[in-house]
Structure formats: C-alpha cells, structure tokens
C-alpha positions in Angstrom: 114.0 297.2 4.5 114.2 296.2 0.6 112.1 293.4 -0.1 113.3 292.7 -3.4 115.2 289.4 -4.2 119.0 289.5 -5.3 119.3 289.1 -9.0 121.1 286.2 -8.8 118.5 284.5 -6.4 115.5 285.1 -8.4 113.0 282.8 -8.9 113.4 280.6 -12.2 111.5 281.8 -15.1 110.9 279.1 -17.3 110.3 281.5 -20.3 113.7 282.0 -20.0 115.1 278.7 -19.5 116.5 280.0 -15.9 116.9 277.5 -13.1 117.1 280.9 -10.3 120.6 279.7 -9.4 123.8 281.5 -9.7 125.7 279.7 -12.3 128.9 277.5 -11.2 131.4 276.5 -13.8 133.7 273.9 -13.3 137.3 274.9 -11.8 139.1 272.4 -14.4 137.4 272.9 -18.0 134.9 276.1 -17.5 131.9 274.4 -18.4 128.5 275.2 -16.9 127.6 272.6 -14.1 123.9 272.0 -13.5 124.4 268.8 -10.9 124.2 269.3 -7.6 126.8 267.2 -6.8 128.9 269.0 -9.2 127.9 272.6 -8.2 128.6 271.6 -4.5 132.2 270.1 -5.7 132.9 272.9 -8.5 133.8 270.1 -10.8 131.8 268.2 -13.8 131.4 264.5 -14.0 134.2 263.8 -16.5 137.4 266.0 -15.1 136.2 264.9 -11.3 136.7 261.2 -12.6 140.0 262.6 -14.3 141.3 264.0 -11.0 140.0 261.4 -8.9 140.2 257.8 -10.5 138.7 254.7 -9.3 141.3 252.8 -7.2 142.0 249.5 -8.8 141.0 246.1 -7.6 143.5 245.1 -4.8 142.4 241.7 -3.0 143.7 240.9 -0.3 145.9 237.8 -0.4 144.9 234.6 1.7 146.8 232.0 2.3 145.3 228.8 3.9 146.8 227.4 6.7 146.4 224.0 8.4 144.7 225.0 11.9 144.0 223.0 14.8 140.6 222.2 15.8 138.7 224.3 18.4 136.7 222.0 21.4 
C-alpha cells in the first residue's frame, strides 16, 4: 500500500502560498475561485449574481374589506 498523498491533496505549504486544494475555476469567466461556496457552486460571486439575480420586490396587494364582527 502507497502511503503517499495525491499531489493534488497535499497539505498546504505556506512557503508556497498553497491552500492543499485542487484548484476550481469558475465555469462562466475562468477565474480561480477560493470561496467555498463558490468552489462547491463552480461559479464566482459576480457571474453567480449575473446568472442568478435577485427577484424584485413583489408585495402582495391587500385590499381592506368591511368585515363583520366575530362573538
């Protein structure tokens, strides 16, 4: 049995600047993702809130209505 770790599981070296992760990019622009939200999602901050906006403000409309008293 090979005791050795994988090369891309090693532990980080900080000599090297290496966090002992694999690196992720993001699917839309290729940039380097270092979140862990965005490494689990494979998109950065910016093109996830590109592809996924915020839904806008949508109240729900009341109307008031003359109701009869409860005994």
């Amino acid at each position: 049995m090979n005791d050795e770790p994988l090369p891309d599981c090693a532990p980080a070296n900080p000599a090297d600047g290496g966090t002992g992760r694999p690196p992720v990019w993001c699917r839309v622009c290729g940039r380097p993702l270092t979140g862990r939200a965005s490494r689990r999602t494979g998109l950065g901050p910016a093109c996830d809130a590109r592809l996924h906006p915020d839904r806008p403000d949508v109240r729900a409309r009341r109307h008031e209505v003359e109701q009869d008293r409860l005994f």
